[in-house]
gemmi code that builds the backbone of each chain (N, CA, C; Angstrom):
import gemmi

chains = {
    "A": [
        ("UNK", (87.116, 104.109, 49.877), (88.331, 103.270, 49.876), (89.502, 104.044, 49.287)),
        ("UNK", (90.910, 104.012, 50.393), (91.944, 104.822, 49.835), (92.946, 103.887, 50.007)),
        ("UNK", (93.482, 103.983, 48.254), (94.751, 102.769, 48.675), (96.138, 102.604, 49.429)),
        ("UNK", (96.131, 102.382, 50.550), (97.435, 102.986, 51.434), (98.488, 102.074, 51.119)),
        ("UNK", (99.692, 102.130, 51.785), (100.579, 101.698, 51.901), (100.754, 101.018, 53.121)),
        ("UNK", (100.724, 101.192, 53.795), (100.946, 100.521, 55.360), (99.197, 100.206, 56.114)),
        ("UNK", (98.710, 98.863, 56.514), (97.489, 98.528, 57.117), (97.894, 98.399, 58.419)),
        ("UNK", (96.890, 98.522, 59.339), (97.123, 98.389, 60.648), (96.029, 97.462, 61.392)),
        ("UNK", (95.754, 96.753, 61.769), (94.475, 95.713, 62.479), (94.197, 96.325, 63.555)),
        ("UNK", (93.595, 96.931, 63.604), (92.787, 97.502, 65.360), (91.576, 96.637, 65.796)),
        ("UNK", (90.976, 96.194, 64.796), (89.813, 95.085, 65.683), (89.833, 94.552, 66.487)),
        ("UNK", (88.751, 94.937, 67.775), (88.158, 94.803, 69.258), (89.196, 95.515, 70.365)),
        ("UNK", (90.207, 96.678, 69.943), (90.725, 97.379, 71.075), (89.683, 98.762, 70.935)),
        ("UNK", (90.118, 98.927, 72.253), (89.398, 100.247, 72.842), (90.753, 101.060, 72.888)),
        ("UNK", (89.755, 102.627, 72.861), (90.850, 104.140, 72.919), (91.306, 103.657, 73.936)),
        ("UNK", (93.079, 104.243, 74.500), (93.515, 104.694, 73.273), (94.325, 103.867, 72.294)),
        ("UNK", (94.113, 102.131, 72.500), (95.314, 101.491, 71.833), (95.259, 102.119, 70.239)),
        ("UNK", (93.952, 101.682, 69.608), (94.575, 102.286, 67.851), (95.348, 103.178, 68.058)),
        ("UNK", (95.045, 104.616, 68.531), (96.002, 105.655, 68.589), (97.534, 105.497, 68.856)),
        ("UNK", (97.659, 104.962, 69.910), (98.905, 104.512, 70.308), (99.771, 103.409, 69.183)),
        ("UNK", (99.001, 102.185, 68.730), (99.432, 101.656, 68.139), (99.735, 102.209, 66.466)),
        ("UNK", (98.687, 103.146, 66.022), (98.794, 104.378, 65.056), (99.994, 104.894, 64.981)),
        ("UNK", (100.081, 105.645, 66.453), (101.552, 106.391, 66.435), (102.893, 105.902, 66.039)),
        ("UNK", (102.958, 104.520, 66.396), (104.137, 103.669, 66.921), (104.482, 102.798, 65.175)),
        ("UNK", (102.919, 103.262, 64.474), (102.995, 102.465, 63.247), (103.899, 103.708, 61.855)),
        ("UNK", (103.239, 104.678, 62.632), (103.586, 105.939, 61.457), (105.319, 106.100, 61.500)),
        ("UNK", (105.525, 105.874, 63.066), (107.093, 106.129, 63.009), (107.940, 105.183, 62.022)),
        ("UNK", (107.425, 104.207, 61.584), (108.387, 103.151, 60.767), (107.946, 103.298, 59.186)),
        ("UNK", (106.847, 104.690, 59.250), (106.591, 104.921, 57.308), (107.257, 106.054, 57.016)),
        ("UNK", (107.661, 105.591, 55.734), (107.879, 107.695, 54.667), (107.125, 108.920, 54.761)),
        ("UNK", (107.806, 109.537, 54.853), (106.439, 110.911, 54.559), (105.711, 110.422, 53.493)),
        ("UNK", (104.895, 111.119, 53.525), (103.863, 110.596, 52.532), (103.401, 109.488, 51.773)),
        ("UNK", (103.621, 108.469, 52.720), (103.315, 106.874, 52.347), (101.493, 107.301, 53.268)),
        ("UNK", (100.671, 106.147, 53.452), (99.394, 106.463, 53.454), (99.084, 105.208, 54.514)),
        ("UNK", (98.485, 105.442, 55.881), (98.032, 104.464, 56.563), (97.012, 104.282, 56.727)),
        ("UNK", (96.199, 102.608, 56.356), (95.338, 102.822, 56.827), (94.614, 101.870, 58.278)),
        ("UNK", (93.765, 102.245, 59.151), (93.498, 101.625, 60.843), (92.419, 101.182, 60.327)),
        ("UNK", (91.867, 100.103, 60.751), (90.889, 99.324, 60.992), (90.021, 98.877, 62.029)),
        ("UNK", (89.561, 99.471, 62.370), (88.977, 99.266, 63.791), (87.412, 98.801, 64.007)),
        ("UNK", (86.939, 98.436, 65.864), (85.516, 98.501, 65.755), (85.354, 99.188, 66.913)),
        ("UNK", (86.018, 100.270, 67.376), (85.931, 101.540, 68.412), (85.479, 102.588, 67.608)),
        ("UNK", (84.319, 102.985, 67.610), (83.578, 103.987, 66.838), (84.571, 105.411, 67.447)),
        ("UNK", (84.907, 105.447, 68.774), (85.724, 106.422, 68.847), (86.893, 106.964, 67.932)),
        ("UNK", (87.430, 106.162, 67.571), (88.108, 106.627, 66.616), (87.791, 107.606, 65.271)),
        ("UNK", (86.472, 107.644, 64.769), (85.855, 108.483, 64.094), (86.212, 109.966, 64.483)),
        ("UNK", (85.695, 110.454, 65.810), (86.518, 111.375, 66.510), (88.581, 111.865, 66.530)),
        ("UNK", (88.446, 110.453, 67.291), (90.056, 110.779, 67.940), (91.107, 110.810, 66.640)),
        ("UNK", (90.637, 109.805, 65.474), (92.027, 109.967, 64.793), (91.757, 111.568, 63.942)),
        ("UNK", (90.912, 112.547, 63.946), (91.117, 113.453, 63.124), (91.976, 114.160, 64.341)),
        ("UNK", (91.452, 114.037, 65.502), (92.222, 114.720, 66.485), (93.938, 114.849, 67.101)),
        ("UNK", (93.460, 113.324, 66.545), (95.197, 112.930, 66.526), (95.940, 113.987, 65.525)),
        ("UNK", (95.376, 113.765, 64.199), (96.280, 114.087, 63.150), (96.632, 115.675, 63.421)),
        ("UNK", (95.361, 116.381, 64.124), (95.141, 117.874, 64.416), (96.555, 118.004, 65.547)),
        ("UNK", (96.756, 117.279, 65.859), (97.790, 117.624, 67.119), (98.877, 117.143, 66.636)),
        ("UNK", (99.252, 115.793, 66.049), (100.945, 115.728, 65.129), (100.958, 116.403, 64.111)),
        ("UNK", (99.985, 116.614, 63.255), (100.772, 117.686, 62.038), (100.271, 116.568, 60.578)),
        ("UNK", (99.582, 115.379, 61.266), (99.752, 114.665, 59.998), (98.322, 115.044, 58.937)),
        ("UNK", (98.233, 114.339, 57.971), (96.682, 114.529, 57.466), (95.449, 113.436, 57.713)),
        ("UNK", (94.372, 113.731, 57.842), (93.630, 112.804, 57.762), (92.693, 113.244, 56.409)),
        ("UNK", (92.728, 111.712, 55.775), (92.398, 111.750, 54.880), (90.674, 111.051, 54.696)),
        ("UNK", (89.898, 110.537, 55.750), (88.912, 110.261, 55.819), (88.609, 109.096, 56.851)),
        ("UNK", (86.988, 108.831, 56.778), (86.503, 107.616, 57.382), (85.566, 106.596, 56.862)),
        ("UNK", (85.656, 106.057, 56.816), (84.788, 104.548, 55.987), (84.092, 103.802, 57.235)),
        ("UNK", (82.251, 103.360, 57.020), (81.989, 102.679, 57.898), (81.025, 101.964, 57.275)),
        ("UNK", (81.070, 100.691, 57.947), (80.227, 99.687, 57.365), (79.829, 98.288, 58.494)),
        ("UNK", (79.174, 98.433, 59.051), (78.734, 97.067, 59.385), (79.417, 97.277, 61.178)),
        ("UNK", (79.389, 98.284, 61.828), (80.052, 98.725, 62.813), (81.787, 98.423, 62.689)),
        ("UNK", (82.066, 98.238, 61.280), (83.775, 98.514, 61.179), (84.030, 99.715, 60.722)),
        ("UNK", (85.353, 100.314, 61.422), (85.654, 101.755, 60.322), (86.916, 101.704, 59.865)),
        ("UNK", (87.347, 102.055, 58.919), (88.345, 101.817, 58.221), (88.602, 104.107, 58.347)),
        ("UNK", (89.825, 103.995, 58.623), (90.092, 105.308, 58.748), (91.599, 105.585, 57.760)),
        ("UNK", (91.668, 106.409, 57.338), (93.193, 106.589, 56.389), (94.200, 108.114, 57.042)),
        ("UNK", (94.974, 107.939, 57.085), (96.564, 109.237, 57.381), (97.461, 109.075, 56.723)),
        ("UNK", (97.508, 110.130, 55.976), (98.850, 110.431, 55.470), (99.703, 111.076, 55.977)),
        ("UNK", (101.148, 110.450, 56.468), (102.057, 110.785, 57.343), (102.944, 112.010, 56.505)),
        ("UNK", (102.577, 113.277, 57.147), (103.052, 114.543, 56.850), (104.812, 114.651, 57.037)),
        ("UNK", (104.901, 114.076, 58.392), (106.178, 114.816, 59.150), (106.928, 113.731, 60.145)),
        ("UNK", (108.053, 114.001, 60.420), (108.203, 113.031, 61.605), (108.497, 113.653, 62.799)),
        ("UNK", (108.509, 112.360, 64.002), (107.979, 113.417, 64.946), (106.646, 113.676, 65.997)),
    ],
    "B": [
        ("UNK", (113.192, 123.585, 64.166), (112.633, 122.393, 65.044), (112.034, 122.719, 66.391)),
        ("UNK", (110.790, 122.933, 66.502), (109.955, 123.450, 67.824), (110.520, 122.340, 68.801)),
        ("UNK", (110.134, 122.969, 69.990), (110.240, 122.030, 71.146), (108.425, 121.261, 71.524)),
        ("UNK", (108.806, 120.143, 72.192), (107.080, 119.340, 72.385), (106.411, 120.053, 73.363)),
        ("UNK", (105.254, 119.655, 73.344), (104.420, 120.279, 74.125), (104.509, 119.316, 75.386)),
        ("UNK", (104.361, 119.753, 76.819), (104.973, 119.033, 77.889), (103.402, 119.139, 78.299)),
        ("UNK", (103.334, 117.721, 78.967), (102.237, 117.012, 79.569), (102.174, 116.485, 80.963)),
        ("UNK", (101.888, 116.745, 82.152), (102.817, 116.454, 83.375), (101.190, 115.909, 83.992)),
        ("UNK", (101.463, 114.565, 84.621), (100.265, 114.503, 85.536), (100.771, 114.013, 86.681)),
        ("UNK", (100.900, 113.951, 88.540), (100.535, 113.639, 89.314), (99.685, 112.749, 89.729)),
        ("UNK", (100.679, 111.394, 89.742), (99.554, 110.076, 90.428), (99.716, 109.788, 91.539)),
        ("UNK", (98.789, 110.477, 92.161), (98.320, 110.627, 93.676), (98.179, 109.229, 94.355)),
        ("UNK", (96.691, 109.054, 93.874), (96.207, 107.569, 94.146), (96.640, 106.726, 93.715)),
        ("UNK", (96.539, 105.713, 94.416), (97.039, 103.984, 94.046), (96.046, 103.199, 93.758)),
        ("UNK", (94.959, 103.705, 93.612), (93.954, 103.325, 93.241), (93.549, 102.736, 91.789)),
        ("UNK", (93.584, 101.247, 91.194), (93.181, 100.743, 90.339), (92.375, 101.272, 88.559)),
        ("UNK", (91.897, 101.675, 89.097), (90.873, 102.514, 88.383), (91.479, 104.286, 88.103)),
        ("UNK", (91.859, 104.752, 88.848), (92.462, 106.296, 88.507), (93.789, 106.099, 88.258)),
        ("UNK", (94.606, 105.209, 88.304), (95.911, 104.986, 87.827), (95.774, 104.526, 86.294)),
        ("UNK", (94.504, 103.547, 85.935), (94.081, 103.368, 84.617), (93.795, 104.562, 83.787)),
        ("UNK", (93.602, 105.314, 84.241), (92.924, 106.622, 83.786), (94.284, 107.483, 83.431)),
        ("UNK", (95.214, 107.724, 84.483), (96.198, 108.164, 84.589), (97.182, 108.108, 83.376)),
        ("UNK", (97.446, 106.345, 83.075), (98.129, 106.021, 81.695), (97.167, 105.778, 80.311)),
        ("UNK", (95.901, 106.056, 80.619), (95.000, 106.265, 78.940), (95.949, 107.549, 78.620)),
        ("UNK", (95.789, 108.497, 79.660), (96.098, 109.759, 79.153), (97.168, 110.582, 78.748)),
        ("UNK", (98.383, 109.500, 79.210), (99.594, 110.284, 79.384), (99.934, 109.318, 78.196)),
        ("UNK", (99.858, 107.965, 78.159), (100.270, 107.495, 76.474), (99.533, 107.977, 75.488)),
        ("UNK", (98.372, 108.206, 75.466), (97.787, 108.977, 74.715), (98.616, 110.707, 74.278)),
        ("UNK", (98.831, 111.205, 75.460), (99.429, 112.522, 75.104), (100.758, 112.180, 74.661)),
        ("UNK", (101.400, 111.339, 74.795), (102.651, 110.840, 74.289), (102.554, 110.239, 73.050)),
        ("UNK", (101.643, 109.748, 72.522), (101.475, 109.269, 70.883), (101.373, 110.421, 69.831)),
        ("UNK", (100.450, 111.534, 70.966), (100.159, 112.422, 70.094), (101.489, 113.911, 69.714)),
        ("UNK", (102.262, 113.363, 70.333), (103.414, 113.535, 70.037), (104.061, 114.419, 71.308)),
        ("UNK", (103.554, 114.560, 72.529), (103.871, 115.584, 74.202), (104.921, 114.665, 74.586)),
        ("UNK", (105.783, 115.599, 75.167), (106.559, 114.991, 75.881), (106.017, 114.569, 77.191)),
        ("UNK", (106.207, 113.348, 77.700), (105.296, 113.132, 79.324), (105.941, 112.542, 80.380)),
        ("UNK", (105.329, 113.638, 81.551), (105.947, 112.689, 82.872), (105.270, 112.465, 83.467)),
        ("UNK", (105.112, 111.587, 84.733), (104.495, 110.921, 85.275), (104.888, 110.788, 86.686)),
        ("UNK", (104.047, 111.755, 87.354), (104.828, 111.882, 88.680), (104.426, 111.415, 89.831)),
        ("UNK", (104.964, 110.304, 90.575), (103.784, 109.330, 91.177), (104.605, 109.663, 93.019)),
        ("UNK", (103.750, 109.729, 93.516), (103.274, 110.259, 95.076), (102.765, 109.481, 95.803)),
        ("UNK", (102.374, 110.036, 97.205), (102.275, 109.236, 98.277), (101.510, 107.633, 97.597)),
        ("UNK", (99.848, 107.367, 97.685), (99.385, 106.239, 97.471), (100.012, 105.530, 95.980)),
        ("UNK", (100.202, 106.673, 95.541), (100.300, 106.354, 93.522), (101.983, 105.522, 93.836)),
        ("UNK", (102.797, 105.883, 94.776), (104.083, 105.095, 94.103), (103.943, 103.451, 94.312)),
        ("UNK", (102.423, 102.797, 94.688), (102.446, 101.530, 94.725), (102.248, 100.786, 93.257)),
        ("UNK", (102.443, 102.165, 92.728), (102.038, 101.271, 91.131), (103.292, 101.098, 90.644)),
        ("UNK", (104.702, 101.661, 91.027), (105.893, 101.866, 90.961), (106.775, 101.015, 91.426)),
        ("UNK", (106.399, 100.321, 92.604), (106.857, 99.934, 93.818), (106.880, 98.062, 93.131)),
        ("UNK", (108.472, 97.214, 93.559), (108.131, 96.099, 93.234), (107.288, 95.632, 94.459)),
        ("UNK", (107.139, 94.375, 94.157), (106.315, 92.809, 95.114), (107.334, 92.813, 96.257)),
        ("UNK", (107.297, 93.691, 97.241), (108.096, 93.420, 98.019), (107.244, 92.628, 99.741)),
        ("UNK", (107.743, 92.093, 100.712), (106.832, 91.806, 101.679), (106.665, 93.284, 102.580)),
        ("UNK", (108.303, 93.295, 103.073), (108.418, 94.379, 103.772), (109.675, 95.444, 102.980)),
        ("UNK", (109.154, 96.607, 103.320), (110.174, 98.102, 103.339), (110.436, 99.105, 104.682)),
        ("UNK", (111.079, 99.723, 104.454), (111.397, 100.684, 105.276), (112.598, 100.554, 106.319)),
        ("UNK", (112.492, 101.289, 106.926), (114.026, 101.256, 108.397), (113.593, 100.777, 109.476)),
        ("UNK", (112.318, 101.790, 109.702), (112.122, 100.953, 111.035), (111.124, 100.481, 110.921)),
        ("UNK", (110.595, 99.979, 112.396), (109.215, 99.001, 112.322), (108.334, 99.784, 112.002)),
        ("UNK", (107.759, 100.972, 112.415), (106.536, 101.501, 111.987), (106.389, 101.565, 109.642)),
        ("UNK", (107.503, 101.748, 109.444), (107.256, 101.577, 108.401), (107.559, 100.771, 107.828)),
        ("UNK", (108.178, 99.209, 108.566), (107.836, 98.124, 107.953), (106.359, 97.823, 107.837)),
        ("UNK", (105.634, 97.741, 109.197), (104.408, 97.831, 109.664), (103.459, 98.380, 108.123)),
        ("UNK", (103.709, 99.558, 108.103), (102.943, 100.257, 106.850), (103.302, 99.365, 105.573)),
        ("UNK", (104.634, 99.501, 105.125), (104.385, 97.938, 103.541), (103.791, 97.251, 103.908)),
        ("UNK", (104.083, 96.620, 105.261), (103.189, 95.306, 104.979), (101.393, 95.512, 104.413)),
        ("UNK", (100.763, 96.980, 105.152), (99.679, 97.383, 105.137), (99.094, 97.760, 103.731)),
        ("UNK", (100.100, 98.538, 103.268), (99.972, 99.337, 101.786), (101.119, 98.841, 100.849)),
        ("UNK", (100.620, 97.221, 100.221), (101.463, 96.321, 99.344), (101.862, 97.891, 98.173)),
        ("UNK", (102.897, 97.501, 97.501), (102.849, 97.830, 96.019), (102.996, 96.489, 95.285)),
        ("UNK", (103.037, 97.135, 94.166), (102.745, 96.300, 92.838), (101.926, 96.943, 91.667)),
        ("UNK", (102.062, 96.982, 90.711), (101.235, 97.698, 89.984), (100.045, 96.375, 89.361)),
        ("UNK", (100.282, 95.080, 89.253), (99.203, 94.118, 89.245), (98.243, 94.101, 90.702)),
        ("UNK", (98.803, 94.596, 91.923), (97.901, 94.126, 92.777), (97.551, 95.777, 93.686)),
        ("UNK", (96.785, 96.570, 92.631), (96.325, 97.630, 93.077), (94.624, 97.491, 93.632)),
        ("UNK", (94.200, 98.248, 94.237), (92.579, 97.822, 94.184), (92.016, 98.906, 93.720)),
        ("UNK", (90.477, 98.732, 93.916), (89.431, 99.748, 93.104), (89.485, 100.642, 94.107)),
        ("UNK", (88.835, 102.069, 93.801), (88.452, 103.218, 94.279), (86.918, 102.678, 94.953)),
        ("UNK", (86.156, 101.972, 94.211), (84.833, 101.608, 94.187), (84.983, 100.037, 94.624)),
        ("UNK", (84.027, 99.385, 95.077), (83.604, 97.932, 94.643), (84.687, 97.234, 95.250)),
        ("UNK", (85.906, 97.346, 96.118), (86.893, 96.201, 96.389), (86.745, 95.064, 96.727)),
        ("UNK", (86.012, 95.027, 97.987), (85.232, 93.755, 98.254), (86.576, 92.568, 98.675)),
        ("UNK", (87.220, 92.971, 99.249), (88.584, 92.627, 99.521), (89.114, 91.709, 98.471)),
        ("UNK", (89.062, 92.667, 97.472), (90.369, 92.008, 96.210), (89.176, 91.393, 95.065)),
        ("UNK", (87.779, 91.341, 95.369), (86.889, 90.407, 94.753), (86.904, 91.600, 93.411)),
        ("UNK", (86.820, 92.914, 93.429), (86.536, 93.792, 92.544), (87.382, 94.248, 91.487)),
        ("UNK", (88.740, 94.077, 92.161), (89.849, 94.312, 91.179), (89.555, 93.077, 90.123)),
        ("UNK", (89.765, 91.572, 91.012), (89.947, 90.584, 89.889), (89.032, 90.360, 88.696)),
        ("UNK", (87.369, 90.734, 89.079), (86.571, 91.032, 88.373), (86.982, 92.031, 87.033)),
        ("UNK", (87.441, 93.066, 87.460), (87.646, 94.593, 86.626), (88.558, 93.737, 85.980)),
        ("UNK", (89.504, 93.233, 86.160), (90.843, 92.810, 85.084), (90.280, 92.301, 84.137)),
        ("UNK", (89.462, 90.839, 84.352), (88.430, 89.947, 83.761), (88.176, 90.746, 82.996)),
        ("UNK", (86.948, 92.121, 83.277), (86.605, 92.507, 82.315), (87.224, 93.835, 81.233)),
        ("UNK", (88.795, 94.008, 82.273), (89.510, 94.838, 81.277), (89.891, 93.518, 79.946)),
        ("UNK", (90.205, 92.489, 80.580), (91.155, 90.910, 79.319), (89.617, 91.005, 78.173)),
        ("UNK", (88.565, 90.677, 78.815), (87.827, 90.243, 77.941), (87.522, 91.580, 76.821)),
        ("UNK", (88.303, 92.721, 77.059), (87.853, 94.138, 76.060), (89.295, 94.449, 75.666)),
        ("UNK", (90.276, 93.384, 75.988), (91.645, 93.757, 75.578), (92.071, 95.099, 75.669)),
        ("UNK", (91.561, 95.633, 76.725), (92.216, 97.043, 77.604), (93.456, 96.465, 78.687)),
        ("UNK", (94.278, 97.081, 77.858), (96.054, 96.871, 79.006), (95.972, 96.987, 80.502)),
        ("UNK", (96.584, 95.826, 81.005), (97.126, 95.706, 82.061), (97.892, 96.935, 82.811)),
        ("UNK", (97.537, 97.465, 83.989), (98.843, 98.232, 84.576), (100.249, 97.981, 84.224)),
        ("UNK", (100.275, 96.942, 84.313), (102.140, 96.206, 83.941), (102.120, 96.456, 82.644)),
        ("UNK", (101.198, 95.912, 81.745), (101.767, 96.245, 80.200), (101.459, 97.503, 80.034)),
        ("UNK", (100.211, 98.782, 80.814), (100.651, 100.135, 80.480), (102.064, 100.994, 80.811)),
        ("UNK", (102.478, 100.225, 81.625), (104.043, 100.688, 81.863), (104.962, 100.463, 80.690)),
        ("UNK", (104.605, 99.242, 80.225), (105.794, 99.051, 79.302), (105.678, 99.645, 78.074)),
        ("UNK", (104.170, 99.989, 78.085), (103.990, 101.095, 76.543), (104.324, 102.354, 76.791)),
        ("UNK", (103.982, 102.680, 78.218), (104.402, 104.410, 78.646), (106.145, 104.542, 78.181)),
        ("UNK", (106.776, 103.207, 78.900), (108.774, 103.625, 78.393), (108.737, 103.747, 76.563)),
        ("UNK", (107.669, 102.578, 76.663), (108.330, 102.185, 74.864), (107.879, 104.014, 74.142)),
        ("UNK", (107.041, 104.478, 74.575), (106.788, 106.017, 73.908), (107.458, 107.064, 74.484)),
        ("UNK", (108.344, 106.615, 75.726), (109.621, 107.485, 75.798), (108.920, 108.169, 77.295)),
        ("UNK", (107.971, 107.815, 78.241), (107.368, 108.670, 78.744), (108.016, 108.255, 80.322)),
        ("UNK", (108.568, 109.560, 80.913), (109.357, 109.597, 81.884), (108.433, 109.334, 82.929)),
        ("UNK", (108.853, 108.437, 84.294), (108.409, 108.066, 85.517), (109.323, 108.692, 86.193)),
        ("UNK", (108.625, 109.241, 87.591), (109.264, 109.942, 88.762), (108.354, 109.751, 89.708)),
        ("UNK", (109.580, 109.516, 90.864), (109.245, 108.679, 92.029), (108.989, 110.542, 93.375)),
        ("UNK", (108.264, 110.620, 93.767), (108.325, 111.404, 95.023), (109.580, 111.523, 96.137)),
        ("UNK", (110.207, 112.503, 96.313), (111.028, 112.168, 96.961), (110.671, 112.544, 98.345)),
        ("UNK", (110.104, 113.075, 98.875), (109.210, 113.112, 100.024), (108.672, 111.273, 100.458)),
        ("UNK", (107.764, 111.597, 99.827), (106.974, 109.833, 100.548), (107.838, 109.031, 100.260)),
        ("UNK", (108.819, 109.006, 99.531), (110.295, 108.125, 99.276), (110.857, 108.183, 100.586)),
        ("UNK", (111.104, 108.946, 101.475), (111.669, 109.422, 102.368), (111.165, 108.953, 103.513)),
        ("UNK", (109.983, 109.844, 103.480), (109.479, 109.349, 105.274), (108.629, 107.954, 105.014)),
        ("UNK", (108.321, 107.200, 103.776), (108.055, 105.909, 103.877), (109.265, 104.735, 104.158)),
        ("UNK", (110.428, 105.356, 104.071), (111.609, 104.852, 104.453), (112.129, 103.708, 103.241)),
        ("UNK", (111.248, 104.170, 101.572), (111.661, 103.146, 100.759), (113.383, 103.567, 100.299)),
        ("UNK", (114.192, 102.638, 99.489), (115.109, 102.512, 99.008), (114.997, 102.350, 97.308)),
        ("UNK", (115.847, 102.849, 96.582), (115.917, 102.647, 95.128), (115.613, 101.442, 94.869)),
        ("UNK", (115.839, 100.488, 95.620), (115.629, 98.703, 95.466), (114.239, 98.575, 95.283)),
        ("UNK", (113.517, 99.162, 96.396), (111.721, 99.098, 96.442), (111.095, 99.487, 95.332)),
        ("UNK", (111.743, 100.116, 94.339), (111.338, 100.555, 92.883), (111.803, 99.380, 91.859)),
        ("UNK", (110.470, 99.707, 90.453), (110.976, 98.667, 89.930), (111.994, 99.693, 88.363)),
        ("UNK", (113.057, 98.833, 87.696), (113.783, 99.765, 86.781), (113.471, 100.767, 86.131)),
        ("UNK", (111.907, 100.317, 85.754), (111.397, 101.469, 84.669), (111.634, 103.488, 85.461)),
        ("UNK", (111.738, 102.826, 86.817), (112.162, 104.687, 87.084), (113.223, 105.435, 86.885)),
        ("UNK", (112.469, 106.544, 86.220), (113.664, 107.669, 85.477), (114.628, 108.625, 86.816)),
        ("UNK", (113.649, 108.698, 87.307), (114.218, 109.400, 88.637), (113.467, 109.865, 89.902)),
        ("UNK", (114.223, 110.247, 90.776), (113.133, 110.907, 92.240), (113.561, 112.228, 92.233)),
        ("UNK", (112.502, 112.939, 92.258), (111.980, 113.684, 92.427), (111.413, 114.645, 93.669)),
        ("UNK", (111.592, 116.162, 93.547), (110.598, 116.687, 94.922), (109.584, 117.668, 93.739)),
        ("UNK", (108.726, 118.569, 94.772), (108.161, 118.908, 94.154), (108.031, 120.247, 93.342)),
        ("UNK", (109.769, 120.980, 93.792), (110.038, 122.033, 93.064), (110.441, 121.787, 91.412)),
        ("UNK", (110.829, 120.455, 91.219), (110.760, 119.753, 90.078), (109.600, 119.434, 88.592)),
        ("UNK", (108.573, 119.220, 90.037), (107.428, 119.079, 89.323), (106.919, 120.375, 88.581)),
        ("UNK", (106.930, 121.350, 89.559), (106.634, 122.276, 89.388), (107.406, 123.529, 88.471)),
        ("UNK", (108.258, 123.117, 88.158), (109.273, 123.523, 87.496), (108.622, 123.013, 85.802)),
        ("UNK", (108.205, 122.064, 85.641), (107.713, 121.263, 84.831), (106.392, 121.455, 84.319)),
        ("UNK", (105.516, 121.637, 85.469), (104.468, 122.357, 84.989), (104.270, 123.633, 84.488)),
        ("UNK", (104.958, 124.919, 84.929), (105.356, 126.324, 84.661), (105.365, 125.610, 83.114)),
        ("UNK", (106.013, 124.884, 82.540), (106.820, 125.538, 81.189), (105.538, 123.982, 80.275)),
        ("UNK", (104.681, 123.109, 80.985), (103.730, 122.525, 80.445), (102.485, 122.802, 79.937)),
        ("UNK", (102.196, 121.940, 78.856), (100.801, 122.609, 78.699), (99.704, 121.853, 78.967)),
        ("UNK", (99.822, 120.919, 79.359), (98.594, 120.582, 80.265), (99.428, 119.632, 81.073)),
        ("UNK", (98.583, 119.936, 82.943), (98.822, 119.259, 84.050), (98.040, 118.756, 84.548)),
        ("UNK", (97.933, 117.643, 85.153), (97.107, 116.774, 85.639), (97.296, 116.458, 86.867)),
        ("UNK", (96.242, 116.004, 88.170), (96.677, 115.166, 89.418), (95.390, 114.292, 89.513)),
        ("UNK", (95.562, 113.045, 90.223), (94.618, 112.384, 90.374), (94.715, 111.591, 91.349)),
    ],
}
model = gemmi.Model(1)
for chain_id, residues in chains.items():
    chain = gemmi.Chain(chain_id)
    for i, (resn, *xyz) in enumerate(residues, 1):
        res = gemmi.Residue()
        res.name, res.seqid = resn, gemmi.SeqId(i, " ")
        for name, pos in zip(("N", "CA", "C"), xyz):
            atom = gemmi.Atom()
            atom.name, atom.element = name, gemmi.Element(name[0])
            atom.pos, atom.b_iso = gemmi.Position(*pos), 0.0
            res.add_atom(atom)
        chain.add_residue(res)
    model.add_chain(chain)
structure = gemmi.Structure()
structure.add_model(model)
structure.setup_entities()
């Protein structure tokens, strides 16, 4: 558990909405404010480190429990 | 300040199912921060194309709209059509997994900035008009354009 600043509800979408909706969420935080996605698309375990690998941002981990994952980014850059 | 990485795919087909495929990938490459276009061609500009009955100048290609509707809600499958029985099914089970609509993947492709282009070829000898399009298009296009686009992209797509 990482305490963010900005939550996001992804429960029951499929790739790529978190991502998309991820993206669209980071544009309205500070650098270095802390998001965290909530999802039950195990893909995301994958895609959001991938994401972050391709904007520049950080990923800061993954949490899973009960087929939910709770994933965290810290928004590096904008952009 | 770098410039984005350019993402260009070619939507060939009008086909239900590979046009779905088409916008996973290009909003996807557009979240992930690519600049994207979306370059839609002969079958593919029915996803472009409003609810019209008829288009064109003359009869043979009124003849053809009437044959090859657009609409981006009333596309069919590659697989399974079953005259229209397969699409309505697939939607069903895109709603029940809350996977986007063609119509609402359009409106997420503008909202992430991601450019549509119309063929200017099959624009042409299909005898459509700027009217037969619906607003979201950025522009028409040939294919020294495209290609112009791909040269300086880093990943291209057709489908």
């Amino acid at each position: 558990m990482i305490p963010a600043n900005v939550k996001l509800d992804c429960f029951g979408l499929l790739c790529p909405m978190p991502i998309i909706q991820t993206a669209q969420k980071i544009k309205e935080m500070q650098i270095g404010e802390i998001l965290e996605v909530a999802a039950t698309d195990a893909g995301i375990k994958s895609d959001m480190p991938a994401w972050c690998d391709a904007t520049g941002n950080e990923f800061l981990g993954v949490e899973e429990q009960n087929g939910e994952y709770r994933v965290w980014v810290k928004k590096i850059k904008n952009g | 300040m770098t410039t984005k990485e350019k993402f260009n795919i070619v939507v060939f087909s009008g086909d239900l199912d590979k046009v779905l495929a088409a916008f996973i990938l290009s909003t996807t490459a557009a979240a992930m921060g690519m600049e994207v276009k979306m370059f839609f061609t002969f079958w593919g500009l029915n996803v472009i194309r409003k609810k019209k009955m008829f288009s064109g100048r003359n009869l043979l290609q009124k003849m053809m709209s009437l044959l090859n509707r657009g609409g981006a809600d009333r596309l069919p499958l590659s697989k399974f059509n079953m005259l229209g029985m397969g699409p309505a099914m697939m939607k069903v089970m895109m709603g029940q997994s809350r996977v986007p609509t063609i119509p609402e993947f359009i409106k997420i492709a503008k909202d992430l900035g991601i450019k549509l282009v119309a063929c200017n070829t099959t624009f042409q000898f299909m005898g459509f008009s700027k009217e037969d399009f619906i607003d979201e298009v950025d522009e028409v296009a040939g294919a020294a354009t495209f290609l112009n686009d791909v040269r300086q992209g880093k990943i291209s797509y057709f489908i």
